[in-house]
C-alpha positions as CSV (number, residue, x, y, z in Angstrom):
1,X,60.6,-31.7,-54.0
2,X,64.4,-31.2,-53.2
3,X,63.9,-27.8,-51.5
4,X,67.5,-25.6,-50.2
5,X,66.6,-23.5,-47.6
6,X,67.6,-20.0,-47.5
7,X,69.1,-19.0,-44.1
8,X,66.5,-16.5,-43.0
9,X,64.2,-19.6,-43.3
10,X,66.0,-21.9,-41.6
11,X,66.2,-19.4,-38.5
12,X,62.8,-18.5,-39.2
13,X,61.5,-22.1,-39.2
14,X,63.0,-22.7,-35.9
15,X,61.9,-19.1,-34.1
16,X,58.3,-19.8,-35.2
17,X,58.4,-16.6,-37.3
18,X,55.8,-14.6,-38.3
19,X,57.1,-13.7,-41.6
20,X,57.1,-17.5,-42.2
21,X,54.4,-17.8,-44.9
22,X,51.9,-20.9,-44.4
23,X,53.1,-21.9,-48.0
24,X,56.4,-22.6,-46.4
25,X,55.5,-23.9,-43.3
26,X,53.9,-26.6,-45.4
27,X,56.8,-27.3,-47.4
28,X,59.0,-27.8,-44.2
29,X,56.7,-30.3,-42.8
30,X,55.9,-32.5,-46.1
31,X,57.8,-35.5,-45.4
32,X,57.9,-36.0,-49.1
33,X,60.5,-33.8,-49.3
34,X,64.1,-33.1,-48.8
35,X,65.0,-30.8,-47.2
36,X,68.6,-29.0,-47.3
37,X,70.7,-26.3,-46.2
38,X,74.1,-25.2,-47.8
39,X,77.1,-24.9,-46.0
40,X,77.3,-21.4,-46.7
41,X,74.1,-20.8,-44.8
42,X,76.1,-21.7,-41.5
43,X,79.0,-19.7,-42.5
44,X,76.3,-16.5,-42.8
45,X,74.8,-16.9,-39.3
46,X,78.8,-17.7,-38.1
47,X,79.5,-14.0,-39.6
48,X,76.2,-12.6,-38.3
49,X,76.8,-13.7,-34.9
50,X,80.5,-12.2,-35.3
51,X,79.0,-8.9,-36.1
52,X,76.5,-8.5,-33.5
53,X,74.0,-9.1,-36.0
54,X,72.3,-12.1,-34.6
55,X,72.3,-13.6,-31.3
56,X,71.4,-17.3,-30.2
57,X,70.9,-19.2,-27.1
58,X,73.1,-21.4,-27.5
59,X,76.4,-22.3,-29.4
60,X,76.2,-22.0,-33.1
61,X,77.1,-25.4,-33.6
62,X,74.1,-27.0,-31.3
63,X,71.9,-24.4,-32.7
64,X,72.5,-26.1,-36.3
65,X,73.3,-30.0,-34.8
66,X,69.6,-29.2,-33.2
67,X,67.7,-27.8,-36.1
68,X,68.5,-29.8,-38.8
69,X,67.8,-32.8,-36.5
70,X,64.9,-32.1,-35.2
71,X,63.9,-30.2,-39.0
72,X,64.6,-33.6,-40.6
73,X,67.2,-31.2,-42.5
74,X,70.3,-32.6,-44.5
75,X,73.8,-30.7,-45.0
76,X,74.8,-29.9,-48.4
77,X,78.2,-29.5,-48.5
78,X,79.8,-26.3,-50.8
79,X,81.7,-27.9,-53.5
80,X,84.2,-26.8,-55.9
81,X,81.1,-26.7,-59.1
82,X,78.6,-24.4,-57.1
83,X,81.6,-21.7,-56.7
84,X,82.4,-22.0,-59.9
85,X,79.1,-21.4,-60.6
86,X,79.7,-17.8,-59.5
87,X,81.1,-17.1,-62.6
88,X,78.0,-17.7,-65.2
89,X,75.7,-14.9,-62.4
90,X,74.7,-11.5,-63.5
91,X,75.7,-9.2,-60.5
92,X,72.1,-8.8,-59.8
93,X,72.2,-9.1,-56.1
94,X,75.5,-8.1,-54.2
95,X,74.8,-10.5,-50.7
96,X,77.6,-12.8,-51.2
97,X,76.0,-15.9,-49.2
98,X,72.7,-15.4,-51.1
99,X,74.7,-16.0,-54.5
100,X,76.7,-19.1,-53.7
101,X,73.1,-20.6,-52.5
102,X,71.8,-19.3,-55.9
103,X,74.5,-21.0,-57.5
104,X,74.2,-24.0,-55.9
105,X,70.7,-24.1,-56.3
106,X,71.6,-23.8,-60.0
107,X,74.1,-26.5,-59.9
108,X,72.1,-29.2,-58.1
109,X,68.7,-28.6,-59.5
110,X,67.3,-27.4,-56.3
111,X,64.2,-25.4,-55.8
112,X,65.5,-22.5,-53.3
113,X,62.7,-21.6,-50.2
114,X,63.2,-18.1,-49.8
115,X,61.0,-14.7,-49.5
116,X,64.2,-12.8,-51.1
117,X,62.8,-10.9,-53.9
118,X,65.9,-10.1,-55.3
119,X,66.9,-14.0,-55.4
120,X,63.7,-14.1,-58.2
121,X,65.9,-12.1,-60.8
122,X,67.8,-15.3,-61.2
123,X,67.3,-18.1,-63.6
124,X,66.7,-20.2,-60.6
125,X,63.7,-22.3,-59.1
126,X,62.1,-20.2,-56.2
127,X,59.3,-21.4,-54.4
128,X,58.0,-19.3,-50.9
């Protein structure tokens, strides 16, 4: 399975998370799949830490070198078809880092790991 992560999983996944669900936790470790996270998701946690919102150890940049290392975890770069994308959405969630991920999840074919329940009133392949 070709799985995007949403960002809350990716921080969740490497916090050891409660609200990680064991569904997911299996998911992350299947080497059988392919694991991904969008740009976009580093530009969110960039913004989050800017705001006070979320705080790290260390430097952004080693925080994500680190976990997508040592999560077997491969960039996905956001492309010029995923924003365009943007336009086909119904404004049914506002968060605008959680609709370029929908939209690339559209655009590539990816199933999106996330326990965002508004995410689920897309036309897009959620798994949690």
């Amino acid at each position: 399975m070709r799985l995007l992560l949403d960002t809350h999983v990716f921080l969740w996944s490497k916090s050891n998370d409660r609200r990680m669900s064991d569904h997911a936790w299996s998911l992350l470790r299947d080497p059988g799949n392919e694991l991904l996270m969008s740009a976009v998701s580093v530009a969110e946690m960039a913004i989050k830490i800017r705001l006070g919102r979320l705080t790290l150890d260390v430097p952004l940049k080693d925080f994500v070198k680190t976990g997508m290392t040592t999560g077997r975890i491969l960039e996905l770069p956001l492309v010029a078809s995923h924003a365009a994308r943007l336009a086909d959405l119904p404004l049914h969630h506002r968060d605008p880092f959680d609709r370029l991920l929908i939209a690339t999840a559209i655009e590539e074919d990816l199933t999106l790991l996330t326990n965002d329940p508004e995410i689920r009133k897309y036309f897009v392949q959620t798994t949690w």
